[in-house]
C-alpha positions in Angstrom: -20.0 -10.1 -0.7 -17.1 -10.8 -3.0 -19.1 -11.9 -5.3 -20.8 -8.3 -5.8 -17.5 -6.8 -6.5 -17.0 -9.9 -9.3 -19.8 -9.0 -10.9 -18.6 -5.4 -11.0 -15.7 -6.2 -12.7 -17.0 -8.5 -15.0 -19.7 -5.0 -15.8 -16.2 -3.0 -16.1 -14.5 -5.2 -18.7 -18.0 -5.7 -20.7 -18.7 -2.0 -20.9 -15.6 0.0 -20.1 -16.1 1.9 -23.5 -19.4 3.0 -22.4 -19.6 6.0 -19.0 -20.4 4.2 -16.5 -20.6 5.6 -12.8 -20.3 4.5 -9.3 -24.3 5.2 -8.2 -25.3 2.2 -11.3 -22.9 -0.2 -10.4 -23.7 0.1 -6.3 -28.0 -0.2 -7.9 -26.7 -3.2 -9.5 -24.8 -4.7 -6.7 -28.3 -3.8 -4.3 -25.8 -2.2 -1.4 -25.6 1.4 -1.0 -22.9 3.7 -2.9 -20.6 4.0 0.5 -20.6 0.2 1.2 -20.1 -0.4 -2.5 -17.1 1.8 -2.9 -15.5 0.4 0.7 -16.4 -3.3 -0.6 -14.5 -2.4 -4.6 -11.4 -1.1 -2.5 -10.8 -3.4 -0.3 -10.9 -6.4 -2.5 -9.7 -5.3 -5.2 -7.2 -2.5 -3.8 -8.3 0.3 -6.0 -11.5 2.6 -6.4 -14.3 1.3 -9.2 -13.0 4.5 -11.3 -9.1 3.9 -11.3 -10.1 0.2 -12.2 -12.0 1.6 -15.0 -9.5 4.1 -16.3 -6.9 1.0 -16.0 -9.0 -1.6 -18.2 -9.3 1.0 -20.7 -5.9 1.5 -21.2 -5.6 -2.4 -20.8 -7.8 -2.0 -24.1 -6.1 0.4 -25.7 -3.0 -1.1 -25.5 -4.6 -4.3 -27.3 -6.3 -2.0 -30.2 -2.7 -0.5 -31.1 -1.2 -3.8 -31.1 -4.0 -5.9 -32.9 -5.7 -3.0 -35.0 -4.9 -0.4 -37.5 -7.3 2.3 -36.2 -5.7 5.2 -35.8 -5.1 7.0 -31.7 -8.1 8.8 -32.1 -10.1 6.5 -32.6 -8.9 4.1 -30.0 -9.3 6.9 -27.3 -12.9 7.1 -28.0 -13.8 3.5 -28.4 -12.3 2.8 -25.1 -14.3 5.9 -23.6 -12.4 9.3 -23.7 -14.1 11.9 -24.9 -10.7 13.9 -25.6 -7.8 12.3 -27.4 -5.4 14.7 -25.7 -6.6 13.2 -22.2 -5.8 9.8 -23.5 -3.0 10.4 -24.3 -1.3 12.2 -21.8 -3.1 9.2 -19.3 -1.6 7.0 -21.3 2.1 8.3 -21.7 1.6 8.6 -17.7 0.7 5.1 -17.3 2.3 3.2 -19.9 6.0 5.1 -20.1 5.3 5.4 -23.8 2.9 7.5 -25.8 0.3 5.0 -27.9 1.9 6.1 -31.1 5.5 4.8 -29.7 4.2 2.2 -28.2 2.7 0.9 -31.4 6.2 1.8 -33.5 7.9 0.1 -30.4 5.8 -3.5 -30.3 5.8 -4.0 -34.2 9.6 -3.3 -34.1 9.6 -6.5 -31.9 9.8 -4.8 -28.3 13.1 -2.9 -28.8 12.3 -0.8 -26.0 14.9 1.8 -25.4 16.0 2.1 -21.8 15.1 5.7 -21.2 11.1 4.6 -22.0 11.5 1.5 -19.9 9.9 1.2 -16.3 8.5 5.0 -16.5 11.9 6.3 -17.3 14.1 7.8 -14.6 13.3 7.0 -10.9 12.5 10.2 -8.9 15.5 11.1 -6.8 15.1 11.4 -2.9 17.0 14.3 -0.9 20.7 13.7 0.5 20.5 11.2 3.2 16.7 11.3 3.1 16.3 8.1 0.9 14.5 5.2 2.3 15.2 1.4 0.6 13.0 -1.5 0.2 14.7 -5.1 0.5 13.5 -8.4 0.3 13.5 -11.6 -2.1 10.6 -12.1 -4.7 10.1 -16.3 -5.6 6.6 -17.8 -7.4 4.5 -20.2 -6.8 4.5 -23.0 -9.5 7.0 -22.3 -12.6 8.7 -19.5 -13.5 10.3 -19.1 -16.8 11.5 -15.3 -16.9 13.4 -13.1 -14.5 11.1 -10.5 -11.9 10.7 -7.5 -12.6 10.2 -5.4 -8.9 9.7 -1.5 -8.1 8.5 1.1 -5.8 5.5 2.7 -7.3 2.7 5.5 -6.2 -0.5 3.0 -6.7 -1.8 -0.2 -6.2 -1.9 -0.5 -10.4 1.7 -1.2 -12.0 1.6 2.2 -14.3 4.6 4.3 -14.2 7.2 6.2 -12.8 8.8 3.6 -10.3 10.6 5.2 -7.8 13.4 2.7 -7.6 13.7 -0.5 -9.3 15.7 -3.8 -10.7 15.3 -7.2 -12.3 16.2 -9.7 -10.3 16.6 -14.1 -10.3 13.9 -16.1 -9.0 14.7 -16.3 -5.3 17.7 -13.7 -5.3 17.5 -10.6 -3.2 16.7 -7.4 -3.8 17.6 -3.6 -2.5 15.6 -0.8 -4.0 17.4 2.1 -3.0 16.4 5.8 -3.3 12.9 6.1 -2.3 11.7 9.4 -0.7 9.8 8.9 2.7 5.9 8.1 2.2 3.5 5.6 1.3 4.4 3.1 -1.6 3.6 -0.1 -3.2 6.0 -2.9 -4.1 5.1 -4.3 -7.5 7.1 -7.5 -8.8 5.6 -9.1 -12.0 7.4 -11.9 -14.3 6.3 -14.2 -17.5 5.1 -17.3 -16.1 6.2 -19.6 -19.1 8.5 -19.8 -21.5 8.5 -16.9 -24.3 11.5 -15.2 -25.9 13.1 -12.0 -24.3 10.2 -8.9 -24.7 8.9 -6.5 -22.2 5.6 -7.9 -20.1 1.8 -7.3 -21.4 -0.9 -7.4 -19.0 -2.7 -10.2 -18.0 -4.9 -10.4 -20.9 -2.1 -11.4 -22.7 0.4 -14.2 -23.6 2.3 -15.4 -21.8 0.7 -15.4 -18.7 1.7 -13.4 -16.4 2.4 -13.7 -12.3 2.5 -11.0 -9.9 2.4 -9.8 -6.5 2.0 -6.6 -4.7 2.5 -5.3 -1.5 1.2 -2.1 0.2 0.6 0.3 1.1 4.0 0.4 2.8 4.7 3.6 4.9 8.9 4.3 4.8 11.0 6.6 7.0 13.5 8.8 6.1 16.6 6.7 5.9 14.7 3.4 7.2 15.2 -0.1 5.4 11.6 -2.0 5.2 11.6 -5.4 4.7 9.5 -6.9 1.9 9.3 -10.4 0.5 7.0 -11.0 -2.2 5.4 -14.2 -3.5 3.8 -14.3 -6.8 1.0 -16.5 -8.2 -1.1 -15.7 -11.3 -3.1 -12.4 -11.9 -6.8 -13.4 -10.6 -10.1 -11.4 -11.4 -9.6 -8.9 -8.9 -6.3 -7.5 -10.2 -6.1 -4.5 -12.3 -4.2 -4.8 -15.4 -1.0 -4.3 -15.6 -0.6 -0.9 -17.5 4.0 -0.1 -17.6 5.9 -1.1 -20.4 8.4 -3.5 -18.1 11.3 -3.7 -19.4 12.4 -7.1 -21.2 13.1 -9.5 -18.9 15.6 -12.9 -20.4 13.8 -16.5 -19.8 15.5 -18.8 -17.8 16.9 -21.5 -19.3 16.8 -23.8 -15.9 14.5 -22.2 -12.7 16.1 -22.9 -9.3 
């Protein structure tokens, strides 16, 4: 049945400008709207819709760094009827709004700190704070630090809760996190490219990631989480946070 939630995606990236809903894509995947939605989820981790909203933004960010049409435009080529609800999605998603990310990316990626990673993690109460530690390696080459954080969803869009950049292999504590349900995110360049924040996996370099979640933390509790990463496949949504820029290695243990 994996192949029905392919060819969903593959109907997402052709015609993510156009509306498209959850009854035409279940018609065209001949299984009912219920199994459909349960199928999209569990293989790709997210709802049809927040996949959707995610490759359009993937879009969007590739129209304000290859094109000169202006924000307006972009928002309704990639499907929003309102350019303030792009926009607001976007800042939400990305850490930047698309004009600053435009300025930013043409000034070669000089990123300040306070727009990096969604800005500042949210703080948990006194004493309340969970943490998240592990080690984050790759499969295959790596040519970049890793990039890892505590995040709401199953997409890499912003604010991280807690987060760091990190060796290949070295360990990790993410301190901070309020008690709930999380995802650990760690992405990193996956060849050799000068210093600059990550693009999604549409992009170059390529990109490797891993994700794991959801992951349910106690008040005061300390989860272990190691996290292996291997190339962004099909079934990924993109990767929507302005990382922050992570320094290639110049040998990879």
């Amino acid at each position: 049945m994996e192949h029905l939630v392919r060819r969903a995606v593959e109907t997402i990236y052709q015609r993510h400008g156009e509306p498209l809903y959850l009854d035409e894509l279940a018609e065209d995947a001949m299984v009912s709207k219920f199994h459909f939605l349960r199928l999209f989820s569990r293989v790709t981790g997210v709802t049809p819709g927040r996949f959707l909203g995610a490759v359009r933004l993937q879009e969007a960010k590739r129209l304000l760094l290859t094109s000169s049409l202006n924000v307006a435009d972009i928002s309704a080529q990639v499907g929003y009827s309102s350019t303030g609800t792009f926009t607001r999605r976007f800042t939400k998603s990305v850490g930047l709004s698309p004009t600053e990310y435009r300025r930013l990316t043409r000034q070669g990626w000089s990123v300040p700190s306070t727009a990096r990673a969604g800005c500042r993690p949210r703080a948990a109460g006194v004493g309340q704070g969970a943490a998240v530690a592990g080690r984050a390696h790759a499969e295959g080459e790596l040519h970049s630090k890793i990039y890892v954080g505590v995040f709401e969803s199953a997409i890499v869009q912003g604010p991280a809760v807690s987060w760091d950049v990190i060796g290949h292999g070295e360990p990790f504590t993410l301190t901070g996190v309020p008690a709930g349900t999380w995802f650990v995110h760690a992405v990193a360049n996956s060849s050799c490219a000068p210093a600059a924040p990550l693009l999604d996996h549409a992009a170059d370099p390529p990109v490797l990631g891993a994700t794991v979640g959801p992951v349910v933390l106690g008040p005061g509790s300390t989860t272990r989480v190691d996290l292996t990463l291997r190339p962004l496949g099909w079934a990924r949504p993109p990767i929507l946070l302005a990382l922050p820029s992570l320094e290639p290695f110049a040998t990879v243990a």
